[in-house]
Structure formats: C-alpha cells, structure tokens
C-alpha positions as CSV (number, residue, x, y, z in Angstrom):
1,X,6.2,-3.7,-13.4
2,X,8.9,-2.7,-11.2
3,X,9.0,-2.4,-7.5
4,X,8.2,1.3,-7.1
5,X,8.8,0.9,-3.2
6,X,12.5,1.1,-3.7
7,X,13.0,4.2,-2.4
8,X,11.0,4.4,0.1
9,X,11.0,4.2,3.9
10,X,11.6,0.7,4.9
11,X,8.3,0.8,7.2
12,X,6.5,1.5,4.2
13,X,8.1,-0.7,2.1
14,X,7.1,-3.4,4.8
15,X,3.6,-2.2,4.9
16,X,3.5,-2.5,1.1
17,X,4.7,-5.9,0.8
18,X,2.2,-7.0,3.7
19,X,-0.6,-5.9,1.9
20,X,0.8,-7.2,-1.2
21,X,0.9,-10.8,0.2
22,X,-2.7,-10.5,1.6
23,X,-5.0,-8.9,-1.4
24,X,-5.2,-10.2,-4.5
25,X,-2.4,-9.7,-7.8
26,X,-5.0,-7.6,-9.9
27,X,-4.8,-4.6,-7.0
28,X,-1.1,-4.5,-6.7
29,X,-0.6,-1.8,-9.4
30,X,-3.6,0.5,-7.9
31,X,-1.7,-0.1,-4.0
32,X,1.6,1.0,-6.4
33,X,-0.1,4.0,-7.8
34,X,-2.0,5.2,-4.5
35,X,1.4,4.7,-2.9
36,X,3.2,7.2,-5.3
37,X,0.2,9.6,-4.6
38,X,1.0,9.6,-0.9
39,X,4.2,9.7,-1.3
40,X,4.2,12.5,-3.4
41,X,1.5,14.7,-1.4
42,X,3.7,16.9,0.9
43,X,1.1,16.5,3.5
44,X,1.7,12.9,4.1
45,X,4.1,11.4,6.1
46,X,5.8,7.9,6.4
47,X,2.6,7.2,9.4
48,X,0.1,8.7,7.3
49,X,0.8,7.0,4.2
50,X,1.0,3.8,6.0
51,X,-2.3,4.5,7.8
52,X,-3.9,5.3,4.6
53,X,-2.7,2.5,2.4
54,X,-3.8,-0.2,5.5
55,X,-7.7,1.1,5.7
56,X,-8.0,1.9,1.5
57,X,-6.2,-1.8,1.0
58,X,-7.9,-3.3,4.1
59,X,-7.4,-7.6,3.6
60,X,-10.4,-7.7,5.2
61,X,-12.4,-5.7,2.4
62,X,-11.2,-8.9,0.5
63,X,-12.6,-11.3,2.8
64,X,-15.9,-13.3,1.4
65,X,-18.5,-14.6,4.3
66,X,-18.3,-18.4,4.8
C-alpha cells in the first residue's frame, strides 16, 4: 500500500510515522484509513487530527502487563 501521508502536513506525517514504528504492521492500514477520515472531515485540523490519531492509536493500548 502506498504512503497515503504524502500530502499531508509534515507534523502529521511525523505523527503517523511515530505511531507506525510503535503499534504493530496489522493496524497500519486502519491508522491510514482513520487518517484520510480526518483529513477529509472539514472540522479537523492538523492539531485535531494529530490529537485524535495519538489517543485511538495509543502504543500504550498495545502494551501487554509483564
């Protein structure tokens, strides 16, 4: 799949790939697809999106107890 953060605001784009290199490859493409939601709802802005995409995408939601 291509990287569908290419036109995007390089904050977000940086957000993306952080979350991308902290959850795990099967929930990429659902971070790629709420991203295009966001970015596509004209009530949104660069903060919001990022805001949003850092609690739904959370690493720590990933996180198993020791």
């Amino acid at each position: 799949m291509a990287d569908q953060t290419a036109n995007t605001d390089p904050k977000i784009t940086r957000c993306v790939n952080e979350l991308k290199s902290k959850i795990p490859a099967a929930d990429h493409a659902a971070l790629e697809s709420r991203l295009q939601a966001l970015i596509n709802d004209p009530e949104t802005d660069g903060d919001d999106v990022i805001s949003i995409l850092r609690t739904e995408f959370a690493p720590e939601r990933y996180s198993r107890p020791g």
